[in-house]
C-alpha positions in Angstrom: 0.0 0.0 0.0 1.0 3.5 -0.5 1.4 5.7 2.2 -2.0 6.3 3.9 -3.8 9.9 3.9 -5.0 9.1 7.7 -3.5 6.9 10.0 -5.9 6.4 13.5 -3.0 5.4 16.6 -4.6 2.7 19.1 -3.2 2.2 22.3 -3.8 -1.2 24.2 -2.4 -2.1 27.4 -4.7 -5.1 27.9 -5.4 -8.1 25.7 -9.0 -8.6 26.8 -9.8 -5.8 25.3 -11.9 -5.6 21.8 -8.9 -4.8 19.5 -10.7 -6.1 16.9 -14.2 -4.5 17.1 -11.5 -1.1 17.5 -10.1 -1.6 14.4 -12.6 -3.3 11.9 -14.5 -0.5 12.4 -11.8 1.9 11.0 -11.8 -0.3 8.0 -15.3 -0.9 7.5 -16.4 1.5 5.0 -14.5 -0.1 2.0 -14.6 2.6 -0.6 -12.1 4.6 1.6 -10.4 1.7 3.0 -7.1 1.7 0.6 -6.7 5.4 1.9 -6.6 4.5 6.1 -4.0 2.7 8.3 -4.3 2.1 11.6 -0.9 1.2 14.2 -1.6 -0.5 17.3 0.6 0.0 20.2 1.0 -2.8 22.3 1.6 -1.7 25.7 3.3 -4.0 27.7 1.4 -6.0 25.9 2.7 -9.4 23.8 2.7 -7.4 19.7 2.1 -11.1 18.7 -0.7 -11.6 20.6 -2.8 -8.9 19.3 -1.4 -9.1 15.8 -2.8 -13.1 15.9 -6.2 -10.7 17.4 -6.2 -9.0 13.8 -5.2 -11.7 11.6 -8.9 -11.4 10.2 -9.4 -7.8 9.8 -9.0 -7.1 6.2 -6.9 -3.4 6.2 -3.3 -1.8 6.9 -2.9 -2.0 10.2 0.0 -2.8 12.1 1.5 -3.3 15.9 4.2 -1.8 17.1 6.0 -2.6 20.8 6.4 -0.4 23.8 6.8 -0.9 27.1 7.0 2.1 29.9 5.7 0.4 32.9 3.5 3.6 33.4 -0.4 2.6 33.3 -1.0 5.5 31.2 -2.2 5.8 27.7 0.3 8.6 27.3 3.6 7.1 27.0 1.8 4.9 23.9 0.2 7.2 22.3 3.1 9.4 21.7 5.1 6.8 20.7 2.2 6.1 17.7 1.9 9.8 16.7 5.6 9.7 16.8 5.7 7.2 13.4 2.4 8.4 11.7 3.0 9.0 8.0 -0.1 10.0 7.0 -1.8 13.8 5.8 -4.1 13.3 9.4 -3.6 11.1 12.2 -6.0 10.7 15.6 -5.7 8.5 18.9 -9.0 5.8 19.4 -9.3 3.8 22.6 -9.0 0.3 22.1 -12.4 -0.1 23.9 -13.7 2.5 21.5 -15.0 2.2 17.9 -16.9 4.2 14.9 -20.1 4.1 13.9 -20.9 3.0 10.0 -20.0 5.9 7.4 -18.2 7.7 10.1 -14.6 7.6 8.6 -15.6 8.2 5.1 -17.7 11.0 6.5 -14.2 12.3 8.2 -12.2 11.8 5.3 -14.3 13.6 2.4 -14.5 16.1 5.3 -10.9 17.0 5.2 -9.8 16.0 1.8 -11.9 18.8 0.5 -11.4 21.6 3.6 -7.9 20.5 5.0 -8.6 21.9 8.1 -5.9 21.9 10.9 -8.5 19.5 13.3 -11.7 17.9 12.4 -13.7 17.2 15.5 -15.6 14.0 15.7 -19.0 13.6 17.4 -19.4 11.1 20.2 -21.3 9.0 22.3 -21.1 6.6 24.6 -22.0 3.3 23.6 -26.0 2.5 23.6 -26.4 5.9 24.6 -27.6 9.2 23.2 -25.3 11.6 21.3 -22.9 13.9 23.6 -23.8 17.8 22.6 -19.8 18.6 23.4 -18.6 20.6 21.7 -21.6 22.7 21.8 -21.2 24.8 19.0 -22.8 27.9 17.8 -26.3 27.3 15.7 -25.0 26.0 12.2 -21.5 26.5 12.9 -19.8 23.6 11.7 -16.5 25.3 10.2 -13.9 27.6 11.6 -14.7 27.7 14.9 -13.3 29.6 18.1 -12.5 28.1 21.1 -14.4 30.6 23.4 -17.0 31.2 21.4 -17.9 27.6 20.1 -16.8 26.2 24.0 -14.1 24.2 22.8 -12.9 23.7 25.6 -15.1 21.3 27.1 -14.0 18.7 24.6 -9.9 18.8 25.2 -9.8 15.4 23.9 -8.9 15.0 20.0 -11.4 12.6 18.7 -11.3 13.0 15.3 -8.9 13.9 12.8 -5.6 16.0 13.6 -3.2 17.4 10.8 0.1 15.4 11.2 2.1 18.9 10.0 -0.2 20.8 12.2 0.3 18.8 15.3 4.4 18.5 14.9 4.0 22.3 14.1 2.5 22.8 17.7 4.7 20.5 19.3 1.5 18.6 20.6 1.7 15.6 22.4 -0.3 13.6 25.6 1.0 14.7 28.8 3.0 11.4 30.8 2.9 11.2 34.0 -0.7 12.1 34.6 -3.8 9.5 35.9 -5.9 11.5 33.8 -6.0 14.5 31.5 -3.0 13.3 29.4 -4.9 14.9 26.5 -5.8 18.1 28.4 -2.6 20.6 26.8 -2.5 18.6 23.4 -6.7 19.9 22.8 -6.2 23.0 24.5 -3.6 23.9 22.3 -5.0 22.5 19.2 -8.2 24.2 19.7 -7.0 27.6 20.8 -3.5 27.7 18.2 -4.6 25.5 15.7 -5.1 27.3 12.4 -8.3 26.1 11.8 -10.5 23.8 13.6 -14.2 22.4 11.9 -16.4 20.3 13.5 -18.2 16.7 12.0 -21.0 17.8 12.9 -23.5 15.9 10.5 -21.1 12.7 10.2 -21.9 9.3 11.9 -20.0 9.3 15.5 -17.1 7.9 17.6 -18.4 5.7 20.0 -16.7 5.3 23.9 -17.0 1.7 24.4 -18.6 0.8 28.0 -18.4 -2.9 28.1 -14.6 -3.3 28.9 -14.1 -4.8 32.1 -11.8 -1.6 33.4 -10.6 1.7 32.0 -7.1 2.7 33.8 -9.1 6.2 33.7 -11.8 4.7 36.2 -11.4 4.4 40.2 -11.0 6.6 42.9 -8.2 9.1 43.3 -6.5 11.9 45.3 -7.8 15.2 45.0 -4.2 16.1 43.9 -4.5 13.6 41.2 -7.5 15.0 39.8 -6.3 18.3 39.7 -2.5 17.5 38.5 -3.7 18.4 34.7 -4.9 22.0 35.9 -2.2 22.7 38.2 0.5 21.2 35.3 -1.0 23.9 32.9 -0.8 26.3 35.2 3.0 25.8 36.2 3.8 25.5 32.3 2.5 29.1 31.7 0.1 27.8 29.0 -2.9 30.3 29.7 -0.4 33.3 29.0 -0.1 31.9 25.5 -3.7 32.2 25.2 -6.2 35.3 24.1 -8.0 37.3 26.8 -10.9 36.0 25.4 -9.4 32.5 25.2 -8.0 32.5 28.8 -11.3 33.1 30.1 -12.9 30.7 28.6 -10.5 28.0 29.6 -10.3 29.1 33.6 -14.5 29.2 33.4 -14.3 25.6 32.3 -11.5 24.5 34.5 -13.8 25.6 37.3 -16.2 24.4 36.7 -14.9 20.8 35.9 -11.8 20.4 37.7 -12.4 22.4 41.0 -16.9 22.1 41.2 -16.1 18.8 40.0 -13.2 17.7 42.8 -15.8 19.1 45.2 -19.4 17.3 44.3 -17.2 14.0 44.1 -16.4 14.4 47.9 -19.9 14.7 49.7 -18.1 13.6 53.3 -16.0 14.7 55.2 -14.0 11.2 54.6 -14.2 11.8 51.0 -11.3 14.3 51.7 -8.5 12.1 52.2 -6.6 14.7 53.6 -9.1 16.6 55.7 -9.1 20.5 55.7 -5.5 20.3 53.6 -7.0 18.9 50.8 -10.2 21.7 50.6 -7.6 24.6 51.2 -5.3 23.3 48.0 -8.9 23.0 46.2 -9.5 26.8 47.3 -6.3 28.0 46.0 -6.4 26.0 42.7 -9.4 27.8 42.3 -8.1 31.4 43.1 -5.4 30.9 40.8 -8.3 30.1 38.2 -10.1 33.2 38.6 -7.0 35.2 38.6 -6.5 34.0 35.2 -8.9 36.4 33.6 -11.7 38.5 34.5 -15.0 37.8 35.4 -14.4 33.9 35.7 -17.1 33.4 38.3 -19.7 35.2 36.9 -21.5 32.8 34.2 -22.0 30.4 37.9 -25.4 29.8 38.7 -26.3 30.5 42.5 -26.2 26.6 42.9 -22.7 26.8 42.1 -21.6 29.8 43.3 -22.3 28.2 47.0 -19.9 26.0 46.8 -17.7 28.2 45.2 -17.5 31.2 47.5 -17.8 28.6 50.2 -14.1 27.3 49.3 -13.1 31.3 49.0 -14.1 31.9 52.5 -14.5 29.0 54.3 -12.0 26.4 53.2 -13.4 23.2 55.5 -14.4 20.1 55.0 -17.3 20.7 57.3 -18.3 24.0 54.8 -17.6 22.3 51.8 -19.6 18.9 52.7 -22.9 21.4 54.0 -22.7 23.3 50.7 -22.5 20.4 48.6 -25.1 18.3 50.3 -27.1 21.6 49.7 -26.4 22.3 46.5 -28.4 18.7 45.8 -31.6 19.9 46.5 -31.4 23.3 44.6 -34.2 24.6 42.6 -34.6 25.8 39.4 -33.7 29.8 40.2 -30.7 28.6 42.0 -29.9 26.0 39.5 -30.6 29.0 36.0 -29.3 32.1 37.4 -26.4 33.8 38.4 -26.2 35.8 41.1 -26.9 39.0 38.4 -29.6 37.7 37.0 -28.6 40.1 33.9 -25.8 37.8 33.1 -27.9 34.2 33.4 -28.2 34.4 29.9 -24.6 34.5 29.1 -22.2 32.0 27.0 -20.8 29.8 29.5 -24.0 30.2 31.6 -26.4 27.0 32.7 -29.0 28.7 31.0 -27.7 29.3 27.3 -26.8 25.6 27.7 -29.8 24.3 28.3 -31.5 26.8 25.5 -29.3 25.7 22.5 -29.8 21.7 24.1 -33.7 22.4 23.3 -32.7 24.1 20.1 -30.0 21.9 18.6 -32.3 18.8 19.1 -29.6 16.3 18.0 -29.5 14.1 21.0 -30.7 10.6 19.0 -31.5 8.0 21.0 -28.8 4.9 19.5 -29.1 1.6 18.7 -25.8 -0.1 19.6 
């Protein structure tokens, strides 16, 4: 075979899991077939085993070794991305697979608009579609990161320019539990030269039915936030428009700190007791010192909590306002402390308006 126009990088660090499914489904709509290669990393994983796996899938694919004795998909996935010789290239879990159509979708896609990212639509498996990114009203090409809440989606399911990605420098982020993909979207998104969105093409689907993730289980507060406070210590927001920077911190908030905190409704849910709601606190100040107006688009639900960890840093005052945040209404749960503002972008409100608008959640099949 030539050398491939997109190349899709699995990484597999467990040979129970459904290689196969993962990469059939790359290959399955034929007319685009000859144009697609997919490389398996076997991570710490026997490359004969899973190449014996994929003796009966008819397509390019290949398995390459690596071994890093880190239970990350990180240290893999770099390693792929690091051989790709194709136009675009994207990551896939090896519990994960496309729906019919989807990757000839893609590939007329960005054959024809050769845009720097090409951002897949996703669900998880026998669920409904996943309205992330939630984009504009009919914006499908183009879009900003602030403005089309990029953010929210930092991982890059979908396609990626190979000269646009080594332009960038992007890569997954070793060493982290999760959020290894958190500076390579953020970057892409926000730096990338132009960034569409497959809106209108058959999805990527998150398989369910493995029987673990290395993503799942319970972990330190300190873990959860390591992918914020990494950013942070890098200097990435700097890099980043006003507009941009904002953006990001709101969203960092409000899934990394609100988040960290909702998770923990005890007191024993804080493994380290008051320590661990002070380093929440000033993760979040450092958030909201990142740009103006970061707390603003909150509704009063969440604002509880939050102002709660700016002036009352406890586990006993971060357990109460959780456990009363549960029980909120709707004014507490749509507005923002001005209720001038509740209709703003990154507001609870304007979510839930273009949800009823958009009307694209489909109920699945498989």
């Amino acid at each position: 075979m030539s050398r491939p126009f997109v190349e899709l990088v699995i990484a597999c660090h467990d040979a129970r899991r459904p290689i196969e499914r993962a990469v059939a489904s790359v290959f399955q709509d034929g007319d685009v077939r000859d144009l697609v290669r997919v490389t398996v990393v076997a991570h710490g994983v026997d490359p004969a085993l899973l190449s014996e796996r994929l003796a009966g899938v008819a397509g390019d694919w290949r398995v390459l070794p690596f071994a890093d004795g880190v239970r990350s998909a990180a240290g893999p996935y770099n390693h792929g991305l690091g051989q790709v010789e194709a136009d675009y290239c994207g990551v896939m879990g090896s519990d994960d697979f496309l729906e019919p159509g989807a990757m000839r979708s893609w590939l007329a896609h960005v054959r024809t608009a050769r845009p720097a990212a090409a951002i897949a639509r996703i669900r998880l498996q026998g669920q409904a579609i996943m309205p992330n990114p939630l984009v504009r009203l009919g914006r499908r090409e183009r879009l900003d990161a602030a403005k089309d809440r990029l953010f929210y989606r930092t991982a890059p399911l979908g396609l990626v320019e190979t000269a646009e990605m080594q332009r960038l420098g992007l890569r997954m982020t070793e060493g982290l539990r999760v959020g290894e993909d958190f500076e390579f979207g953020i970057r892409l998104w926000s730096l990338g030269r132009r960034v569409d969105f497959l809106g209108s093409s058959p999805c990527y689907v998150i398989g369910t039915d493995a029987v673990e993730r290395t993503t799942y289980g319970a972990m330190s507060l300190r873990e959860w936030l390591a992918p914020v406070t990494g950013l942070l210590e890098r200097g990435l927001p700097a890099e980043l428009t006003p507009a941009h920077r904002r953006s990001l911190a709101i969203k960092l908030v409000r899934i990394s700190v609100l988040g960290g905190a909702q998770t923990r409704r005890t007191p024993a849910d804080w493994l380290e007791g008051d320590a661990d709601v002070r380093y929440l606190a000033d993760v979040l100040r450092r958030l909201i010192g990142l740009a103006p107006g970061v707390l603003s688009p909150f509704d009063r639900r969440d604002r509880r909590i939050l102002d709660g960890l700016l002036s009352e840093p406890t586990t006993a005052r971060a357990t109460a306002d959780v456990a009363a945040s549960t029980g909120a209404g709707r004014r507490e749960r749509w507005l923002t402390k001005n209720p001038l503002l509740s209709l703003g972008r990154e507001t609870t409100l304007r979510r839930y308006l273009l949800y009823y608008l958009k009307r694209e959640r489909k109920a699945p099949t498989t």
